[in-house]
DONUGU-287217 format. One record per residue (C-alpha): x, y, z; residue in one letter. Coordinates in nm, 4 decimals, padded with zeros to 6 digits. Example, Ala and Ser with C-alpha at 12.3 -4.5 7.8 and 13.67 -1.06 7.14 Angstrom:
BEGIN
ATOM          x          y          z   rest
ATOM    01.2300   -00.4500    00.7800      A
ATOM    01.3670   -00.1060    00.7140      S
***
This chain:
BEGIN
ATOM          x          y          z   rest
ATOM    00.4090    03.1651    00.8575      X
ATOM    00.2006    02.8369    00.7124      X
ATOM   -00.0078    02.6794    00.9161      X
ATOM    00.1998    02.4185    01.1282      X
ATOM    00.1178    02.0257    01.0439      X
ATOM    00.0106    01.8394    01.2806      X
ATOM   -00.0072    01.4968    01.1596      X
ATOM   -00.3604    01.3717    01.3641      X
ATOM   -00.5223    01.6123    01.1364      X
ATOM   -00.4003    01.3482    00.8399      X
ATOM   -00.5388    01.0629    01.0303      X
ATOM   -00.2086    01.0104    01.1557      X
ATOM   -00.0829    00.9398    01.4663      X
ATOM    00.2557    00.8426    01.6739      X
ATOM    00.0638    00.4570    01.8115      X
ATOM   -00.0413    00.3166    01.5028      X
ATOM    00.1517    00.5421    01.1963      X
ATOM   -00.0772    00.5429    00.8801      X
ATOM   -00.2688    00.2409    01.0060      X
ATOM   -00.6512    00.3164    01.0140      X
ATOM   -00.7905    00.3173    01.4203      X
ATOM   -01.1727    00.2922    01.2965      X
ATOM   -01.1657   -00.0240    01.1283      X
ATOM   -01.4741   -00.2272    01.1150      X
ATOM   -01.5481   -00.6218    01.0575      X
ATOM   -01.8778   -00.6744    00.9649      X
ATOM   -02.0832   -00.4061    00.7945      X
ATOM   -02.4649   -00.3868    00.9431      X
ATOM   -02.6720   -00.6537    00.8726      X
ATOM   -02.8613   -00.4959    00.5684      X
ATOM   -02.4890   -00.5943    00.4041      X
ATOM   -02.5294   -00.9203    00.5101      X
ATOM   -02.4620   -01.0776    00.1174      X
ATOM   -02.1406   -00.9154    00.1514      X
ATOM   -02.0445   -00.9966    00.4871      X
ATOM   -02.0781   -01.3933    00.4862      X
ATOM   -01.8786   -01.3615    00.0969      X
ATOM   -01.6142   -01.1708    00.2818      X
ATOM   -01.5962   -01.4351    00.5015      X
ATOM   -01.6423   -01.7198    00.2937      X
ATOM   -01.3841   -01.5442    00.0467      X
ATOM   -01.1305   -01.7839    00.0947      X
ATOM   -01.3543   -02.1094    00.0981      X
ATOM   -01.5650   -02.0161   -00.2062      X
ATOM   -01.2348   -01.9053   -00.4178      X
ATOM   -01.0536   -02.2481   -00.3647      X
ATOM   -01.3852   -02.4191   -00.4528      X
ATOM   -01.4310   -02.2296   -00.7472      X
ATOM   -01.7893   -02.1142   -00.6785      X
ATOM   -01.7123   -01.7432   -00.6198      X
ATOM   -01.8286   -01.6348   -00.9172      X
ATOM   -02.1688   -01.8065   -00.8740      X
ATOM   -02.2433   -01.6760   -00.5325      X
ATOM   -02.1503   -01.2881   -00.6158      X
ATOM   -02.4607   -01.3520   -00.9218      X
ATOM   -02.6894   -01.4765   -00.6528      X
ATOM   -02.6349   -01.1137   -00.4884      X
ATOM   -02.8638   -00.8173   -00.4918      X
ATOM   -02.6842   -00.5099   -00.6028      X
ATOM   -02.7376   -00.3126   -00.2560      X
ATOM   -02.7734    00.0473   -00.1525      X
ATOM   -02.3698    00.1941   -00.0591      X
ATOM   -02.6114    00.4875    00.0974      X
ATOM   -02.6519    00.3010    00.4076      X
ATOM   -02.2861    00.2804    00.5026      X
ATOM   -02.2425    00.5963    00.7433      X
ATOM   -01.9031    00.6176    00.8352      X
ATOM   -01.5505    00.6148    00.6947      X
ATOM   -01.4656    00.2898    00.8767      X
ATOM   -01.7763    00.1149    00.7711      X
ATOM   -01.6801    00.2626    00.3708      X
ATOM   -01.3119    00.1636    00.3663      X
ATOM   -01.4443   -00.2185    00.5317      X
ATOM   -01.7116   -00.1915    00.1916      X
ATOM   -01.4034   -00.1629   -00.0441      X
ATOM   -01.2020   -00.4306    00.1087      X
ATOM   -01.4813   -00.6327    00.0494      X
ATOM   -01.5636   -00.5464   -00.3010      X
ATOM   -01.1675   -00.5703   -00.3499      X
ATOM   -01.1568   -00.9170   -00.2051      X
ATOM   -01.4941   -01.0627   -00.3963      X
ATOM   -01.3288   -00.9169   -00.7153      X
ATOM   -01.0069   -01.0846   -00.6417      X
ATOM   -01.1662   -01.3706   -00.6075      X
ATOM   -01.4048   -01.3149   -00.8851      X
ATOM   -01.1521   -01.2949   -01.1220      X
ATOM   -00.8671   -01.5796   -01.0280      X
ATOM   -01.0811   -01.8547   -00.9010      X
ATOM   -01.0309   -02.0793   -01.2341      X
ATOM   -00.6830   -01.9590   -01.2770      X
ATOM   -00.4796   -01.7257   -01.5003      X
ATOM   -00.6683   -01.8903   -01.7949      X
ATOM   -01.0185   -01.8240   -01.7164      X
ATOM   -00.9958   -01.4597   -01.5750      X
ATOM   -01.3425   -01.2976   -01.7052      X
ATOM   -01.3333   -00.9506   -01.8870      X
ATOM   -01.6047   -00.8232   -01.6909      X
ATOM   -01.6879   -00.7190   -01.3632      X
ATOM   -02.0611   -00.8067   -01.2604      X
ATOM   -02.2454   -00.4858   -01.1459      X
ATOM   -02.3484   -00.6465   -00.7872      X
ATOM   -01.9773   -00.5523   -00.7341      X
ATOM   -01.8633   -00.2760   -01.0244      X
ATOM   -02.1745   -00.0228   -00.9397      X
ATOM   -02.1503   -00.0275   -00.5248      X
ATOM   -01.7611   -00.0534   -00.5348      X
ATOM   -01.7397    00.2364   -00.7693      X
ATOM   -02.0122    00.4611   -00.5729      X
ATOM   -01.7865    00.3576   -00.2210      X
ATOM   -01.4731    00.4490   -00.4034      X
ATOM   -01.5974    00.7537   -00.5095      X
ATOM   -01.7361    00.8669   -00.1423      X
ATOM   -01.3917    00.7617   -00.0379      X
ATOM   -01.1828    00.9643   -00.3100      X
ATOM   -00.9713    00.6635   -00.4433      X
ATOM   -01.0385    00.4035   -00.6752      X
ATOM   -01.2400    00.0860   -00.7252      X
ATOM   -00.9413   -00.1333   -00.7535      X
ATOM   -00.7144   -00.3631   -00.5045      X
ATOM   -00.4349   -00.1116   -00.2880      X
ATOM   -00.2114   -00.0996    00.0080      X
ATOM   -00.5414    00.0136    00.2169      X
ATOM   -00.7645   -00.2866    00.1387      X
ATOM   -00.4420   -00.5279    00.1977      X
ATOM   -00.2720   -00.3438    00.5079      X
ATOM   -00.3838    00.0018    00.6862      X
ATOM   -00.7601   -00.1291    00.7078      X
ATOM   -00.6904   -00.4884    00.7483      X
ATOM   -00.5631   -00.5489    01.0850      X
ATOM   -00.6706   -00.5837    01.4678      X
ATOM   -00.4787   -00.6361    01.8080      X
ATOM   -00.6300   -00.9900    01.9350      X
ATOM   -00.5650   -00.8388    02.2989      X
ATOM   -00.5205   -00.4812    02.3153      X
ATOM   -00.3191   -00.5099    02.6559      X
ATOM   -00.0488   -00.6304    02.4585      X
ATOM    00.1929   -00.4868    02.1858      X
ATOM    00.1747   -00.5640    01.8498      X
ATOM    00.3421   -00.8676    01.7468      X
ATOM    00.3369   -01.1637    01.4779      X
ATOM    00.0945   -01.3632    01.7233      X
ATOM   -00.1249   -01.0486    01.8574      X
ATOM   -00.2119   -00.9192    01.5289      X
ATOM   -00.5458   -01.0706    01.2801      X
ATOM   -00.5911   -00.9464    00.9680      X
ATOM   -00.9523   -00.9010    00.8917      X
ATOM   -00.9982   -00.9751    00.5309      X
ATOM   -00.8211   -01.3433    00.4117      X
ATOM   -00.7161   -01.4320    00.0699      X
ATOM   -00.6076   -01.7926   -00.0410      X
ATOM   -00.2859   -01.9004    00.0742      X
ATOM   -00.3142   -02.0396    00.4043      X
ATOM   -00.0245   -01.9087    00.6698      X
ATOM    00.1726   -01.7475    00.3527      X
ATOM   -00.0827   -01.4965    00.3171      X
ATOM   -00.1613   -01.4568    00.7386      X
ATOM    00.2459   -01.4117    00.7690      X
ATOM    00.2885   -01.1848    00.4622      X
ATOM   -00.0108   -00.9018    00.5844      X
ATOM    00.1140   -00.9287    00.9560      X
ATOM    00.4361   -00.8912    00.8531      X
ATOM    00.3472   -00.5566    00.6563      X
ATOM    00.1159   -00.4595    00.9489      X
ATOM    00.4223   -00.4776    01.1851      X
ATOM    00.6249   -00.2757    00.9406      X
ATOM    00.3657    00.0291    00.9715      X
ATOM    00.4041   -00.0022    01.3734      X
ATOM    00.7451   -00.0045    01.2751      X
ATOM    00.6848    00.3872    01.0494      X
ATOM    00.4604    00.4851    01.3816      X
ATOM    00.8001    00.5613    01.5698      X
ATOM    00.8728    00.7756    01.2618      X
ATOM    00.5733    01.0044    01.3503      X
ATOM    00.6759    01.2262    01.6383      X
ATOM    00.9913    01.3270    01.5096      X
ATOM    00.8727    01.4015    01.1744      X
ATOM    00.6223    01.6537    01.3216      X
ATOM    00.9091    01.7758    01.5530      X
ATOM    01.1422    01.8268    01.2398      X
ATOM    00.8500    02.0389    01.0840      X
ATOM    00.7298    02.2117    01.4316      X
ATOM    01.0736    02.3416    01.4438      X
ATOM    01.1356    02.4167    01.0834      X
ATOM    00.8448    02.6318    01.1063      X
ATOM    00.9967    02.8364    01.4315      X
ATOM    01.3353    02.8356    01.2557      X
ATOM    01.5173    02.6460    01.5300      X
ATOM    01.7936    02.4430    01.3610      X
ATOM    01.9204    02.2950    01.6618      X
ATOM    01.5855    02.1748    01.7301      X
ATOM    01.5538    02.0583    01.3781      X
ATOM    01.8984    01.8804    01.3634      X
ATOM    01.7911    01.6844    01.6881      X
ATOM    01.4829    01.5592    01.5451      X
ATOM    01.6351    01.4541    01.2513      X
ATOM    01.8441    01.2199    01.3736      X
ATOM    01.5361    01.0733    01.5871      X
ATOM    01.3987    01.0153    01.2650      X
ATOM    01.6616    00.8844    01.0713      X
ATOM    01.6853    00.5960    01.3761      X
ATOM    01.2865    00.5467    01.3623      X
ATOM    01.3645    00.4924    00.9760      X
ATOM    01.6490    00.2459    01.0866      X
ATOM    01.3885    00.0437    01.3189      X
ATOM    01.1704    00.0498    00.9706      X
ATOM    01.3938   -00.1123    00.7968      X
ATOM    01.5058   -00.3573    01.0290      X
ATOM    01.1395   -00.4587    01.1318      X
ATOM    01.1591   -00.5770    00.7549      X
ATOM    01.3898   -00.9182    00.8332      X
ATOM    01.0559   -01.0304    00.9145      X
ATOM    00.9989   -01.1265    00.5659      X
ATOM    01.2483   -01.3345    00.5609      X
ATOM    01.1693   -01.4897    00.8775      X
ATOM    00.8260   -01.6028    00.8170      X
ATOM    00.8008   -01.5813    00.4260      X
ATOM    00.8789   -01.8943    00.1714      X
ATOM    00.9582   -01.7111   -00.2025      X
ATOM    00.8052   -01.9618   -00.3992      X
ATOM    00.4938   -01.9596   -00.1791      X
ATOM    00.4553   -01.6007   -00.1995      X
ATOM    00.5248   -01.5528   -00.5755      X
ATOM    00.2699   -01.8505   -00.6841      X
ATOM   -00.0259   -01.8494   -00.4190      X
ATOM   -00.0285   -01.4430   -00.3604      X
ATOM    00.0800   -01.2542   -00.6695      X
ATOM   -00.2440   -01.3457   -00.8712      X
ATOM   -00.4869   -01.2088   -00.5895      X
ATOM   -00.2896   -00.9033   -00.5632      X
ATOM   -00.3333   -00.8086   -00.9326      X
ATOM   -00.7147   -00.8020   -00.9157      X
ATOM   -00.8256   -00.5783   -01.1975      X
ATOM   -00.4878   -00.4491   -01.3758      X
ATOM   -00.3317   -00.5642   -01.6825      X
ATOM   -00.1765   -00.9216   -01.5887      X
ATOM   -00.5642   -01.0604   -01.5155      X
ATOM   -00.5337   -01.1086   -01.9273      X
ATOM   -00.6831   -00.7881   -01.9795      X
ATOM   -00.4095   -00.5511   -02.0873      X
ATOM   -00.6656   -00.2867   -02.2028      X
ATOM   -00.8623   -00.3032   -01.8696      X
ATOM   -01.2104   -00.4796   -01.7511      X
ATOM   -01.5714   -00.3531   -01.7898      X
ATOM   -01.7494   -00.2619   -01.4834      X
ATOM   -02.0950   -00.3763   -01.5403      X
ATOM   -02.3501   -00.1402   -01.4901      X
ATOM   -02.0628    00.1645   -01.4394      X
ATOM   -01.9047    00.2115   -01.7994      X
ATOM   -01.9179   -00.0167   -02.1318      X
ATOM   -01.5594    00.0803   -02.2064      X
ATOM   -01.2601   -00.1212   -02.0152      X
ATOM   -01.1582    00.0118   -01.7165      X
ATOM   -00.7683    00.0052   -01.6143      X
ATOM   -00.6465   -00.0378   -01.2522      X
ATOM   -00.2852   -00.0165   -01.0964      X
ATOM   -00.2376   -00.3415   -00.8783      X
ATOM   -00.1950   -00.3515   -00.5071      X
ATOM    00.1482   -00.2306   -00.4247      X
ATOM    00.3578   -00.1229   -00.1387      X
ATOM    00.4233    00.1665   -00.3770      X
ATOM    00.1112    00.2978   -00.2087      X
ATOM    00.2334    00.2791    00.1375      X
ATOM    00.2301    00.6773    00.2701      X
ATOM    00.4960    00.6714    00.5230      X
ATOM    00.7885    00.6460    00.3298      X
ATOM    00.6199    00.9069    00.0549      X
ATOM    00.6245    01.1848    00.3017      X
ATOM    01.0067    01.1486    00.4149      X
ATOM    01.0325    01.1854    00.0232      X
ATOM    00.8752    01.4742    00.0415      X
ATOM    01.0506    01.6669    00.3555      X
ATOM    01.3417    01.6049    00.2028      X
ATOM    01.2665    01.6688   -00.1518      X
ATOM    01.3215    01.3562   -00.3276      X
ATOM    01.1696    01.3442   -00.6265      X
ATOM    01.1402    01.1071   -00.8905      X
ATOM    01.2450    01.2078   -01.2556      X
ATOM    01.0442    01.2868   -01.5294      X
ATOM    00.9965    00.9444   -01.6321      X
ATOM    00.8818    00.8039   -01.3024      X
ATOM    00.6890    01.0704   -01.2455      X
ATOM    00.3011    00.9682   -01.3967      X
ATOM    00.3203    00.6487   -01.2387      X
ATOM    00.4406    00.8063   -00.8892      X
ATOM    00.1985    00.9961   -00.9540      X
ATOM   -00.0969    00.7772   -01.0315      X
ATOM   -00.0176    00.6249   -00.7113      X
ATOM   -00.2038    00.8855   -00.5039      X
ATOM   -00.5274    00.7687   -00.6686      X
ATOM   -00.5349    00.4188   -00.4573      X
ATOM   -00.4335    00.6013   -00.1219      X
ATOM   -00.6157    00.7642    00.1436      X
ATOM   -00.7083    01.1253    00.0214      X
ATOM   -00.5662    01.2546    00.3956      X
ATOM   -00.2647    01.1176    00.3530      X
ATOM   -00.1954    01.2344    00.0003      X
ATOM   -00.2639    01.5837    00.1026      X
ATOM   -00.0429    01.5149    00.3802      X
ATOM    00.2427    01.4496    00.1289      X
ATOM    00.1144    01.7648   -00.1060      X
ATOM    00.1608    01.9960    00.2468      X
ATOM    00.5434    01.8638    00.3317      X
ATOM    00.5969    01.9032   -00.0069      X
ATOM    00.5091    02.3068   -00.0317      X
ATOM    00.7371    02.3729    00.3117      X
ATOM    01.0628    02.3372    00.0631      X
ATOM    01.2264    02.2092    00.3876      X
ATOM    01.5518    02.1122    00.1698      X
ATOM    01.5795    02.4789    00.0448      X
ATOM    01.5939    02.5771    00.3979      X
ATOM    01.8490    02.3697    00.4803      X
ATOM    02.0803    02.4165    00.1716      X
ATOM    02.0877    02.7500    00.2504      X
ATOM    02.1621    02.7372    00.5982      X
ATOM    02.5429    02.7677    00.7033      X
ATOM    02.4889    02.4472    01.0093      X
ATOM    02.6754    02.2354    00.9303      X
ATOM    02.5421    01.9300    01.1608      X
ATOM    02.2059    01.9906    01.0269      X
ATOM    02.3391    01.9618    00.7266      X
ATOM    02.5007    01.5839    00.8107      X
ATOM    02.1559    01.5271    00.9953      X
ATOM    01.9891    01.5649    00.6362      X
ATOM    02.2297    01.3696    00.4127      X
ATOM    02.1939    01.1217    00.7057      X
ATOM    01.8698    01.0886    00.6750      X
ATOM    01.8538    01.0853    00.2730      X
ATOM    02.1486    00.8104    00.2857      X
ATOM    01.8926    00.5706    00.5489      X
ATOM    01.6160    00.6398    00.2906      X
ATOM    01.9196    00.5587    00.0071      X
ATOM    01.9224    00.1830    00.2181      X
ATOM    01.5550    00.1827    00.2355      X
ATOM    01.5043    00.1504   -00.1571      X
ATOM    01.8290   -00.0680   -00.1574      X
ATOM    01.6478   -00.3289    00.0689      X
ATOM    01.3356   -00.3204   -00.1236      X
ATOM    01.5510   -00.4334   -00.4219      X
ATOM    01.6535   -00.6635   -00.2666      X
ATOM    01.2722   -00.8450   -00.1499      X
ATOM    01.1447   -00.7884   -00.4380      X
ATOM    01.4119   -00.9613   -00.6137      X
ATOM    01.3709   -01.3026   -00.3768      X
ATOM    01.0082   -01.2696   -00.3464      X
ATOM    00.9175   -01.1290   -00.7201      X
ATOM    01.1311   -01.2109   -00.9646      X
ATOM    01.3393   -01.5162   -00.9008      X
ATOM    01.0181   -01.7147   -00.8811      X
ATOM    00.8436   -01.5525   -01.1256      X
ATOM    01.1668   -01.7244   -01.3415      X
ATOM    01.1566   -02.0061   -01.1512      X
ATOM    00.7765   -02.1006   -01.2759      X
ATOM    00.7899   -02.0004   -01.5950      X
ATOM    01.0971   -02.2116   -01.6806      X
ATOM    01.0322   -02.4199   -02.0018      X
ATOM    00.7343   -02.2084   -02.1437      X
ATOM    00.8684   -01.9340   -02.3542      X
ATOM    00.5767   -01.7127   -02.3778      X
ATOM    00.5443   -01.6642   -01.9960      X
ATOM    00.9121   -01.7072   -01.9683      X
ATOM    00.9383   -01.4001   -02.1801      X
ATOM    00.6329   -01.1801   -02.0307      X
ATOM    00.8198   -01.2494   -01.6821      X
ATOM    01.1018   -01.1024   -01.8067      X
ATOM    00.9986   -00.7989   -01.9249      X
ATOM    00.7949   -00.7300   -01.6192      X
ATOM    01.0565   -00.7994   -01.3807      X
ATOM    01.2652   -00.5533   -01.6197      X
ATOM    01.0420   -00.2843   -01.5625      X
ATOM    00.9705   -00.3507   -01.1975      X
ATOM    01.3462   -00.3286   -01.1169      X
ATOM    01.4285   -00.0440   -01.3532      X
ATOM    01.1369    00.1529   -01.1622      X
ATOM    01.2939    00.0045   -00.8063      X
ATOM    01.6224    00.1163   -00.8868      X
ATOM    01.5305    00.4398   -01.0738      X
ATOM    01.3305    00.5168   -00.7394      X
ATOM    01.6773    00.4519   -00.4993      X
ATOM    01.8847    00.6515   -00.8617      X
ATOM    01.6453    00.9637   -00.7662      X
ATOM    01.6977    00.9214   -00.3963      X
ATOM    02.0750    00.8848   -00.4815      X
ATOM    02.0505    01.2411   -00.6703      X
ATOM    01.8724    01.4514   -00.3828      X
ATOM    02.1945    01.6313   -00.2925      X
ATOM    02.2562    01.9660   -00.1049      X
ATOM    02.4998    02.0905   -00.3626      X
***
């Protein structure tokens, strides 16, 4: 029999889902530099002096961080200083190079972490969050995120809102590793039971989404957000990538921060074997390299039960509705995210570049190939059949 999975060995757990428990605010005071830019992040960006303060900075010692928490708090930081870096002057005046008192300790914390040194779904969500009173559940006004970007509320609401989405996942937990407890004792009942728990935790995901709606303006996302998000990948100008000073002399290319990287949903894919096709594939794929190295593997060990073969092959026919209910919910899932990204993404990316053809067109063909992957993702979902 494989070893069961129990998902606190992933850094998982049935409270807080895929959000991190050991996060940190300020680093010790030897990364002092960093902690009052992290701070001032928002303030220097909107006064256009970012750039000038991270050259006044020492390139300092990533040695002296000791613990995960205090590593994962390093690359938020070196995400949000490059972020800020980069797009304090605008999409006209995005540099083409990385100074080295970020590139060099951001790549050396990236590496100690196993991801990369570029902007993801850990710096912007699973590390960026704390209960204001931890009597009390999680909601819109209990929840701080940790590391601000420009944009005011828009930016407050938006991470909350995604924070309050993983709580959401969290109820997902226990009945995923009840679905795999009892797939590995070959009790179907047991499995068809859990199931359904999950498939109504996945429900409660979905629904915790309306959030967005509540609390997000479109136009506010699209224009003060988006640009901060991209940090080092092609849109900053640089389509071949950005040198990392002191790290490499060629350009380096990053992926930019996506929900694409968000775990929870990856490992329902992979109990019940949805794959994406070939073509998706490398950029599913390349994914993994801006998420926590736990949590891939997580997905990796799902993935080798072959929990769909068992279930194709078994002659119960209520498991059998439990599974294409739960593949159908996941079918909604992608649906939904079509749908956000279409108010949030690409009608305003149309909106603002009405009357200037050259971003009118770029817009275009990126919100082409953002909604043909979208809808390719839900197409694959679509095809994960017991037949």
């Amino acid at each position: 029999m494989d070893k069961q999975i129990k998902l606190e060995d992933y850094g998982v757990n049935a409270t807080t889902g895929f959000l991190m428990d050991d996060v940190v605010a300020d680093l010790p005071d030897y990364f002092e530099p960093w902690n009052r830019l992290s701070h001032d992040m928002v303030k220097l960006t909107e006064a256009g002096q970012m750039r000038d303060e991270i050259l006044k900075m020492p390139v300092l010692d990533h040695s002296k961080l000791s613990s995960d928490g205090q590593l994962w708090r390093a690359h938020q930081i070196m995400a949000a200083l490059t972020s800020g870096y980069l797009w304090q002057n605008g999409p006209r005046d995005v540099p083409k190079c990385i100074p080295r008192q970020i590139a060099v300790p951001w790549t050396e914390v990236s590496k100690r972490l196993g991801t990369r040194a570029g902007l993801s779904y850990v710096d912007l969500t699973l590390a960026n969050w704390r209960l204001l009173d931890t009597d009390k559940p999680p909601s819109m006004g209990n929840i701080e995120d940790i590391q601000r970007f420009p944009g005011g509320e828009t930016w407050s609401s938006f991470i909350k809102c995604n924070i309050l989405v993983e709580f959401a996942f969290a109820k997902a937990v226990e009945p995923l590793e009840n679905v795999l407890r009892c797939f590995d004792e070959a009790d179907e009942v047991g499995i068809t039971t859990h199931l359904e728990e999950l498939t109504a935790a996945l429900d409660g995901f979905i629904a915790q989404q309306k959030d967005y709606h509540k609390y997000m303006n479109p136009d506010d996302f699209f224009l003060k957000l988006i640009p901060y998000f991209a940090s080092v990948n092609e849109v900053s100008g640089s389509p071949e990538g950005i040198i990392y000073e002191g790290v490499s002399e060629e350009p380096i290319r990053m992926m930019n921060a996506s929900a694409a990287q968000t775990p929870g949903i990856k490992v329902v894919d992979a109990l019940l074997g949805i794959k994406p096709q070939s073509q998706r594939q490398p950029h599913q794929y390349e994914f993994r390299d801006y998420m926590v190295p736990s949590h891939v593997q997580l997905i990796k060990d799902v993935t080798e039960k072959n929990f769909k073969d068992m279930v194709k092959k078994s002659t119960n026919e209520n498991l059998k509705q439990a599974f294409k209910t739960c593949v159908d919910t996941v079918i909604k899932f992608r649906s939904y995210h079509v749908q956000l990204v279409t108010k949030y993404v690409v009608i305003p990316a149309n909106k603002a570049t009405k009357g200037n053809p050259e971003a009118s067109k770029a817009a275009s063909e990126g919100n082409v190939h953002l909604l043909s992957f979208l809808k390719g993702m839900r197409d694959d979902t679509k095809e994960t059949s017991l037949e």
